[in-house]
C-alpha positions, 0 to 999 in steps of 0.5 A: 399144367403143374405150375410151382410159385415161391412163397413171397411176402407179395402177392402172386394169385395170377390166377385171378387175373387170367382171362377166364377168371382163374377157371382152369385154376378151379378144382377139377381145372386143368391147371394147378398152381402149388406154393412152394419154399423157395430156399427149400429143394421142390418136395418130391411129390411136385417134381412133375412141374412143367413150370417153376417160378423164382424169386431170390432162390439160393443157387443151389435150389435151383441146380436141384430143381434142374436135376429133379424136375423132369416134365419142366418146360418154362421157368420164369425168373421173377428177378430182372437179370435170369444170370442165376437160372441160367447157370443152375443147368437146366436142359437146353428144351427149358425156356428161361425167361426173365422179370425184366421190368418188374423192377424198372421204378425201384432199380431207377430210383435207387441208381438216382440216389447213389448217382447223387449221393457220390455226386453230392459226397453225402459219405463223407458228410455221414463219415463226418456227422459220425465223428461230431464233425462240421465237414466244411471242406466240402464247401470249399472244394465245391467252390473251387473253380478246379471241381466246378464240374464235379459236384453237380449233374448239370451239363455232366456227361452220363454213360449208361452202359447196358440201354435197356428198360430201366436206362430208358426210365433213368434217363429222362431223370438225369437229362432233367437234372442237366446232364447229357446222356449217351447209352451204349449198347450191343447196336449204335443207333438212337432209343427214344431219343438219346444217342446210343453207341455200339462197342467200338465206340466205347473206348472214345465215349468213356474219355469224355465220360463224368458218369458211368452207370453200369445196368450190364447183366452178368453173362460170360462176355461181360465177366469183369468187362469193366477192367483196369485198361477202361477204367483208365480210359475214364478222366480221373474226376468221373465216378462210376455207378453199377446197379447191374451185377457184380461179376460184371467189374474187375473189383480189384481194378477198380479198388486200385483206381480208387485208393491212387486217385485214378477215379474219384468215386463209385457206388455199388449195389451189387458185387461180385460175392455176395453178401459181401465177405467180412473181409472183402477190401472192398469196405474200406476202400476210400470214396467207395459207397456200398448198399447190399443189392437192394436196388429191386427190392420186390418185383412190382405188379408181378400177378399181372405179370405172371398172368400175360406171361401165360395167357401168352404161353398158352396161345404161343410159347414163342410169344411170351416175353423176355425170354432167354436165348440159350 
């Protein structure tokens, strides 16, 4: 088996980590891994892959290695979310599956610090430390018993729409802070504790909403799913976090709600174009906090990722995990 691996700046010698040591890795072993350039079509001669691993491939590397890669069975996307695989047409025998939970800690740690840096308005203090500015008023809008709410996670009501790994790593942080959390997700029922709605409890959810966190993926049913009628649903003092995708959010919508006051902030790690065009709306829009897709940053303990993933795949392929319905 021909497996082909990104050339990271992280380490991926999975091999070592198998249960024979590597052994089938040897010379004259039955497998072979071979490294290839990840923003680079496949060289020719490894076109008989049966297995590609990605990491940040541009989209067009991708639909090249599904026309030119004939003998390929298993693609293992190393990203959280597979939406970039899935479209790079790969035929329908070729198992796709995702990096769901490499990215768990970072992608939680990074949704925590925009959560409070829109809750604390840390822009406009930094807006303010660049113009020499002694941003009092903050001070004052805190004190005032109108916004009592609206500066502090404690007793704030949080909906972490898409309740999956990382929101079962997120929650417990913001329930520690004192806010209240509900998850929606494609079934109602309770995760670990935490109440959890279905679909048709959403519109009712999001009226009581001070906190929207986004984790949704980018699928066709979620394409701009968040539009202007749910974002009117929401009080105008709730805020709005999306470390999910891009494509998953009306940007216009939400811009809109944001410059008439109809939603009081947000903050975005992921957009719908990105990088994020010079002259996209979206970077002066007013209370809009913007980090270029950063949340994952690399995958963290992929080799020993990588190496249950085939220990699986070599006793049943049907046993691995994440794997992608088609």
């Amino acid at each position: 088996m021909k497996i082909l691996v990104p050339d990271v700046p992280f380490d991926l010698d999975f091999p070592a980590l198998l249960p024979d040591g590597g052994a089938s890795f040897a010379p004259g072993g039955t497998n072979t891994v071979v490294a290839y350039a990840m923003n680079e079509p496949v060289p020719e001669e490894h076109t008989d892959a049966e297995m590609l691993v990605t990491w940040s491939s541009p989209p067009k590397i991708l639909a090249d290695a599904a026309r030119r890669l004939p003998r390929l069975r298993w693609v293992q996307t190393l990203s959280a979310g597979p939406d970039v695989a899935l479209r790079a047409g790969f035929g329908p025998d070729v198992v796709i599956s995702s990096g769901q939970s490499l990215h768990d800690d970072t992608v939680t740690e990074h949704t925590l610090a925009l959560v409070l840096a829109t809750v604390r308005r840390i822009d406009v203090s930094i807006a303010a430390q660049r113009e020499h500015h002694w941003a009092k008023e903050i001070a004052f809008a805190q004190a005032d018993p109108v916004t009592g709410r609206e500066y502090t996670l404690d007793g704030a009501r949080v909906t972490i729409w898409g309740f999956g790994s990382i929101a079962l790593r997120l929650a417990p942080l913001l329930t520690a802070l004192g806010a209240r959390v509900t998850g929606v997700a494609s079934r109602a029922g309770e995760r670990s504790g935490y109440p959890v709605v279905g679909p048709d409890g959403l519109d009712a959810l999001l009226a009581e909403t001070d906190l929207l966190i986004s984790l949704l993926p980018a699928i066709p049913a979620t394409r701009h799913i968040l539009d202007a009628r749910l974002l009117g649903l929401l009080p105008p003092s709730a805020r709005f976090v999306n470390v999910g995708r891009g494509a998953t959010v009306d940007e216009g919508a939400l811009a809109d709600a944001l410059r008439s006051g109809r939603l009081a902030g947000a903050a975005l790690d992921v957009m719908e174009t990105e990088p994020l065009p010079e002259d996209s709306p979206l970077w002066d829009v007013p209370n809009l906090i913007l980090t270029p897709h950063v949340a994952g940053g690399r995958p963290r303990r992929a080799a020993e990722f990588l190496a249950a993933q085939l220990t699986s795949w070599r006793e049943d392929p049907e046993s691995i995990r994440n794997k992608v319905p088609r």
